[in-house]
C-alpha positions as CSV (number, residue, x, y, z in Angstrom):
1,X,89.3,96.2,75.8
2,X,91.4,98.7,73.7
3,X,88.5,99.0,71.3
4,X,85.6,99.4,73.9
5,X,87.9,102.2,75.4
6,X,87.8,104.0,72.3
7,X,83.8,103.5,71.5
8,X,83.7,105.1,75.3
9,X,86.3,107.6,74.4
10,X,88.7,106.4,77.5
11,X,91.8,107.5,77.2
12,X,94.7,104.4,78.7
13,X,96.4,106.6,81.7
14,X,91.7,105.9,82.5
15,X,92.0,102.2,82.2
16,X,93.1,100.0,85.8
17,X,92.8,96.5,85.9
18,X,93.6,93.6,88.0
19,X,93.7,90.1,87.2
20,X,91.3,87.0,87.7
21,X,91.4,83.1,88.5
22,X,91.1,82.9,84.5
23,X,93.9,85.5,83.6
24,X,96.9,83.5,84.3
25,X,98.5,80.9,82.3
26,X,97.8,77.4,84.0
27,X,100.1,76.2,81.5
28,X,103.3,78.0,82.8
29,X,102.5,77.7,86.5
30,X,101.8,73.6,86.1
31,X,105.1,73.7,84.3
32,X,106.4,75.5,87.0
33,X,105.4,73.6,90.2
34,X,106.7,70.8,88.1
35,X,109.9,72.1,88.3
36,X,109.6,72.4,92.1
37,X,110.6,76.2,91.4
38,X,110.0,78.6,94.5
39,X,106.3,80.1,94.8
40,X,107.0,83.1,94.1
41,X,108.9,82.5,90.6
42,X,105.6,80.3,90.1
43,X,103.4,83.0,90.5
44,X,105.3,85.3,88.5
45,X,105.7,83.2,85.6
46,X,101.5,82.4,85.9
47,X,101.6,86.1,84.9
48,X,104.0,86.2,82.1
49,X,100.7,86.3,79.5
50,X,99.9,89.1,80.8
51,X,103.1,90.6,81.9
52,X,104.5,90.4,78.1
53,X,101.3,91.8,77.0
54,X,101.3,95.2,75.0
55,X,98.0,96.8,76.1
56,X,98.2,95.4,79.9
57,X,101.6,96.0,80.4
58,X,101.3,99.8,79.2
59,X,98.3,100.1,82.2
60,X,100.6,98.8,84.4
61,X,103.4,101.5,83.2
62,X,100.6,104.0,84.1
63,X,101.1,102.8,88.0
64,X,102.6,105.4,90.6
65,X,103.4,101.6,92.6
66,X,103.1,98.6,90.4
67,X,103.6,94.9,92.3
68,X,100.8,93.1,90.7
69,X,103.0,89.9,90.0
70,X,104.9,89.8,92.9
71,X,104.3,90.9,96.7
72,X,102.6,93.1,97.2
73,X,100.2,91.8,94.2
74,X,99.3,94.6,94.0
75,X,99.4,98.3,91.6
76,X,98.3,101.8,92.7
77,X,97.4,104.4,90.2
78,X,96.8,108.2,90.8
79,X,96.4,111.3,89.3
80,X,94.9,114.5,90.5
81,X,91.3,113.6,90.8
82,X,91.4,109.8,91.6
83,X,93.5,107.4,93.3
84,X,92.6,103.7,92.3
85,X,94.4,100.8,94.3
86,X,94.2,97.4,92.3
87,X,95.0,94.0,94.8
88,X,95.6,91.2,93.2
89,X,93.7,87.9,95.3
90,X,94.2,85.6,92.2
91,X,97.8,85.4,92.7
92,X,97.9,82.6,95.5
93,X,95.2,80.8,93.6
94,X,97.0,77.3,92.7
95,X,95.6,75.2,89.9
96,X,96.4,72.3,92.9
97,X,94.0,73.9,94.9
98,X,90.3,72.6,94.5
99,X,88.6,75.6,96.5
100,X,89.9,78.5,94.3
101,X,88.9,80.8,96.8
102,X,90.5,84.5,97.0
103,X,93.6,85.0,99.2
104,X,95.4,88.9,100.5
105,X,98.3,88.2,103.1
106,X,98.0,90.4,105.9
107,X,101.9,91.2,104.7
108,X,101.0,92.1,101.8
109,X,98.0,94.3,102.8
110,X,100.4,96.4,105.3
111,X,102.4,97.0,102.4
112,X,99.8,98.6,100.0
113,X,98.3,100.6,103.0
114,X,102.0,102.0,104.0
115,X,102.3,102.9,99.9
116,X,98.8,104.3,100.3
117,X,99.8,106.4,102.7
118,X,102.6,108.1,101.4
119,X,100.1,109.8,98.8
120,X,98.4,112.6,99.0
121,X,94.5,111.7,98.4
122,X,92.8,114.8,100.0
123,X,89.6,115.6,97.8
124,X,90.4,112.6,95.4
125,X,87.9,110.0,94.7
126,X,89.9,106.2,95.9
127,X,88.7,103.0,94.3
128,X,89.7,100.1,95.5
129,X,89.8,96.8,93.0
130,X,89.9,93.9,93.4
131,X,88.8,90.2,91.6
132,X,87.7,88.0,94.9
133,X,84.1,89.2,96.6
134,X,85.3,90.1,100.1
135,X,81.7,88.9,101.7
136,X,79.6,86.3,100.6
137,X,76.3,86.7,98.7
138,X,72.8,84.8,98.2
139,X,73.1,82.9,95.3
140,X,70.2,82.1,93.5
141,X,72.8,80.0,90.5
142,X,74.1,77.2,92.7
143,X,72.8,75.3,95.3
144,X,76.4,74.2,97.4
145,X,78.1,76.4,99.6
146,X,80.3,78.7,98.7
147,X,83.9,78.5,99.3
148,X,85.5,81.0,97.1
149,X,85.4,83.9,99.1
150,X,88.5,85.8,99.9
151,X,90.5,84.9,102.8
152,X,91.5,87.3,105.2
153,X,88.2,89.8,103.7
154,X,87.6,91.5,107.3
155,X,91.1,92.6,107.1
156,X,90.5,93.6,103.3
157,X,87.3,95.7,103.9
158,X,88.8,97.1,107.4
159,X,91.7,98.4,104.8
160,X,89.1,99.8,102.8
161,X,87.5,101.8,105.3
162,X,90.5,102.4,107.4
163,X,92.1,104.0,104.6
164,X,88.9,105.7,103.7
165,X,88.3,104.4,99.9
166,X,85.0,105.6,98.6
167,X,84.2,102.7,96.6
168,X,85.2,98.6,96.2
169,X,84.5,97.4,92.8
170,X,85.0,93.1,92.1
171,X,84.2,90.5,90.1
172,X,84.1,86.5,90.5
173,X,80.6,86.4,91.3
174,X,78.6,86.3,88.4
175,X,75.9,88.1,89.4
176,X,76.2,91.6,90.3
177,X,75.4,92.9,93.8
178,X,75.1,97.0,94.8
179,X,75.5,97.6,98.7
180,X,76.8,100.3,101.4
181,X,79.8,98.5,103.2
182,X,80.4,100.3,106.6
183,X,81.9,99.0,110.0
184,X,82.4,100.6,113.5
185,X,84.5,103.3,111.8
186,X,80.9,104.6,110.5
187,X,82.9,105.3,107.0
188,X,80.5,104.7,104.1
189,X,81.6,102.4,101.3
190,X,80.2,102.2,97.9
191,X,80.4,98.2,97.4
192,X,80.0,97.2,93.4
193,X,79.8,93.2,92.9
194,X,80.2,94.4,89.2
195,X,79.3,90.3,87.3
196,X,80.8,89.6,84.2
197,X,80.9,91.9,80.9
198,X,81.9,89.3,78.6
199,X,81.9,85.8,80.0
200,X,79.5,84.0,78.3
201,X,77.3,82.5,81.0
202,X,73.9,81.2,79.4
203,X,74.9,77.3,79.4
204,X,75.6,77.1,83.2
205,X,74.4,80.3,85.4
206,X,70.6,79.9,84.5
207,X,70.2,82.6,82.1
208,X,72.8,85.3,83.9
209,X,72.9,88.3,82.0
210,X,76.3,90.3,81.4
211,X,76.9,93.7,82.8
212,X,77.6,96.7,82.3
213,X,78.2,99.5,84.4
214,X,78.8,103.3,84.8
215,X,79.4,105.3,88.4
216,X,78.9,108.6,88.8
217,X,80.1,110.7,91.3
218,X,78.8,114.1,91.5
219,X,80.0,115.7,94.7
220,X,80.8,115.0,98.7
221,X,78.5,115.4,101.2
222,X,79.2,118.6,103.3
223,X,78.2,116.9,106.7
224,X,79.9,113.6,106.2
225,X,82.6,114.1,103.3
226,X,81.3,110.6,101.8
227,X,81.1,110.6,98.1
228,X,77.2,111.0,96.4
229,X,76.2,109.7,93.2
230,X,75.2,107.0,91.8
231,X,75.3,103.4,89.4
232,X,73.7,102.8,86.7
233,X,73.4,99.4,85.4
234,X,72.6,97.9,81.9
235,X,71.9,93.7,81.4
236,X,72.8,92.3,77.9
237,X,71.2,89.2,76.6
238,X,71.4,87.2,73.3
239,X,68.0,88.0,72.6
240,X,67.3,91.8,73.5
241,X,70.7,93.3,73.7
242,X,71.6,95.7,75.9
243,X,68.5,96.8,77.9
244,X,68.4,98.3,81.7
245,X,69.2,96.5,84.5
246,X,66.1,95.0,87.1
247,X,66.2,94.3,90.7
248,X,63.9,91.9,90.0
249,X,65.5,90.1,87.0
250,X,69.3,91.0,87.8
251,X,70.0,91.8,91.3
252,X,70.5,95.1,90.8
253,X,68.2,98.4,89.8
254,X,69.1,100.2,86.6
255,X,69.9,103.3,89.0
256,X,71.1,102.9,92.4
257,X,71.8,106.2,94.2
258,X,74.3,106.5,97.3
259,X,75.8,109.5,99.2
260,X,72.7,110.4,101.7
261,X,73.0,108.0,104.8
262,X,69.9,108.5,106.7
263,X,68.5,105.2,108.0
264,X,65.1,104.0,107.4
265,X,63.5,105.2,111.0
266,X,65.5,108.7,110.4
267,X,64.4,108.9,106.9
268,X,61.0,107.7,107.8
269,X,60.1,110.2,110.4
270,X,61.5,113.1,108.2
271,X,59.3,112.1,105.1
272,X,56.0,111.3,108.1
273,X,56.6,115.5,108.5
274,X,56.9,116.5,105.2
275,X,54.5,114.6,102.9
276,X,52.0,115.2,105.6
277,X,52.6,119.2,105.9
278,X,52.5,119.3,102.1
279,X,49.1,117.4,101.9
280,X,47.8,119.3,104.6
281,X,48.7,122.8,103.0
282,X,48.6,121.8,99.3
283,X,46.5,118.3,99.1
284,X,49.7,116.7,97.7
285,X,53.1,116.0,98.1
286,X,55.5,115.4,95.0
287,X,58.8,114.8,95.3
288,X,60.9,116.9,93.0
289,X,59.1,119.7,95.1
290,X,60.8,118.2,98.4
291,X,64.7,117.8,96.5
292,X,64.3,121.6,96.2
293,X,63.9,122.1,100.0
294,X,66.6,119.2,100.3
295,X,68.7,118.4,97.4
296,X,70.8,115.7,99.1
297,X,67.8,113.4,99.3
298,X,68.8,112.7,95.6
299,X,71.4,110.5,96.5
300,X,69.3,108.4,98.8
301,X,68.5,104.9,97.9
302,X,65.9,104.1,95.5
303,X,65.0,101.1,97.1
304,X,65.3,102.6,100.9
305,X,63.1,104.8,99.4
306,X,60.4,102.6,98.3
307,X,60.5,100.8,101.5
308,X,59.9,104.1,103.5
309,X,57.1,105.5,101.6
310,X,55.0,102.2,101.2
311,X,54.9,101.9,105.0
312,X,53.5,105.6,105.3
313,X,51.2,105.1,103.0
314,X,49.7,102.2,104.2
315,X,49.9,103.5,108.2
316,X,48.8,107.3,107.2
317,X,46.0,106.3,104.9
318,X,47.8,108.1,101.2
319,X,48.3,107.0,98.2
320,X,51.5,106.5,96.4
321,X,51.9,107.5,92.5
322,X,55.3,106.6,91.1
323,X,56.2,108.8,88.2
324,X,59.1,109.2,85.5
325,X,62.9,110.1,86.3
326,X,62.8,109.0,90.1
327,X,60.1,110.9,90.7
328,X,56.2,110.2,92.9
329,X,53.5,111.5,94.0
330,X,51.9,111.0,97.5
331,X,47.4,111.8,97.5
332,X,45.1,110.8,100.5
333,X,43.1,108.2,99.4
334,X,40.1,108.8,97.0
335,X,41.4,112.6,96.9
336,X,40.8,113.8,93.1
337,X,44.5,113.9,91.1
């Protein structure tokens, strides 16, 4: 990790973390429930690999609040642009257990929010990590349900946009997942299922890729104060490297743009008027003409998108002409291009 932090040019005080089923030391907790020691001195000492660890253990120094072996399980780091809270649902995970599904005590969550709130985050982009996925997902790799989901996730996600993070980044599920979470608070979420960077997965998740990913934010939205930006993805496999991600292939697009939060019949009927003043005036509409008029429509989903402009063109009789960068045309059918 040290050396991928350098390739990036990341400095440490940059790097947060939090731990997975597979980063403790099964070893020293079977030792430990052995013993018939207390849980909580079994959990700690499950952590003592990574604890006693040079690199992780100067992250962890980095920490304005740092519990991630002990309740709370859980660290908070932040500076003056970004305040990143890092919950660990590993740590109740028992090598006894045979669902090693992902676990926050509502005790523990009051505590981080209380610590959360004794900051001030005004203007700061707030991440919120964690390993467990909070909401379960198709899954096209096994065929048996799904039990490893985190327990108490409604009260993890109503944290989330209670407290008004911006985005939730996790792992455990191999394949990665991009969404907008949002409950009857109506505070948009970036949600990042991010997969796995480094587990090799070929022998036993049908071919799963491993991910990378970058997010971008590159402002607020002046109506709504919700972040806008975007992820973009790259898939490595053995045999062509690192090449961009595909919906189609991976789950997830190589871009995925969030921060505009019109909904499809909104955006529908605002795109019906424009594409079809623009053909009527100029015989064509093109879209990088429209972002100038309305810049936020950057950040809208690629895929939302897609949806949106298909159906008008089928119902108003045009014809759609993707193009490079993001960008399309829209013609009336047969017209000369």
């Amino acid at each position: 990790m040290k050396a991928i932090a350098e390739l990036l040019n990341v400095c440490l005080k940059c790097i947060y973390f939090i731990p997975g089923n597979h980063d403790s030391s099964w070893k020293d907790e079977e030792s430990s429930i052995k013993s018939n020691e207390p849980l909580e001195l079994t959990i700690k000492k499950k952590y003592i690999n990574l604890e006693q660890h040079p690199f992780f253990s100067s992250l962890l120094n980095n920490a304005a609040f740092r519990d991630m072996y002990s309740s709370p399980y859980g660290s908070i780091w932040d500076s003056e642009e970004i305040t990143v809270v890092g919950i660990n649902s590993s740590a109740r995970d028992s090598i006894e257990t045979n669902v090693h599904h992902g676990s926050i005590a509502l005790q523990d969550l009051n505590i981080i929010k209380e610590e959360v709130g004794k900051l001030d985050t005004k203007d700061k982009v707030k991440v919120l990590l964690t390993h467990h996925h909070p909401k379960n997902y198709t899954d096209r790799t096994f065929q048996d349900n799904d039990f490893s989901i985190m327990q108490n996730a409604d009260a993890f996600l109503r944290f989330a946009t209670s407290s008004e993070f911006d985005v939730i980044v996790h792992g455990h599920k191999h394949i990665p997942r991009f969404d907008i979470h949002s409950d009857s608070l109506n505070y948009p979420i970036v949600a990042l299922s991010a997969g796995s960077f480094s587990a090799s997965l070929k022998d036993y998740h049908n071919g799963v890729a491993n991910f990378f990913h970058i997010i971008e934010v590159e402002g607020k939205c002046v109506t709504n104060d919700n972040i806008l930006g975007k992820v973009t993805t790259w898939a490595y496999f053995d045999n062509n490297k690192w090449i961009s991600a595909s919906k189609d292939r991976d789950f997830i697009s190589h871009e995925e743009f969030f921060g505009d939060i019109r909904n499809r019949k909104v955006l529908k009927k605002e795109l019906k008027t424009d594409i079809g003043s623009r053909i009527a005036s100029h015989g064509r509409f093109r879209w990088q003409i429209l972002l100038g008029r309305k810049p936020e429509l950057k950040y809208c989903n690629l895929g939302l998108r897609e949806i949106v402009v298909t159906e008008l063109c089928k119902e108003e009789g045009w014809e759609y002409l993707p193009m490079k960068n993001n960008d399309f045309l829209v013609v009336l059918e047969d017209s000369p291009q």
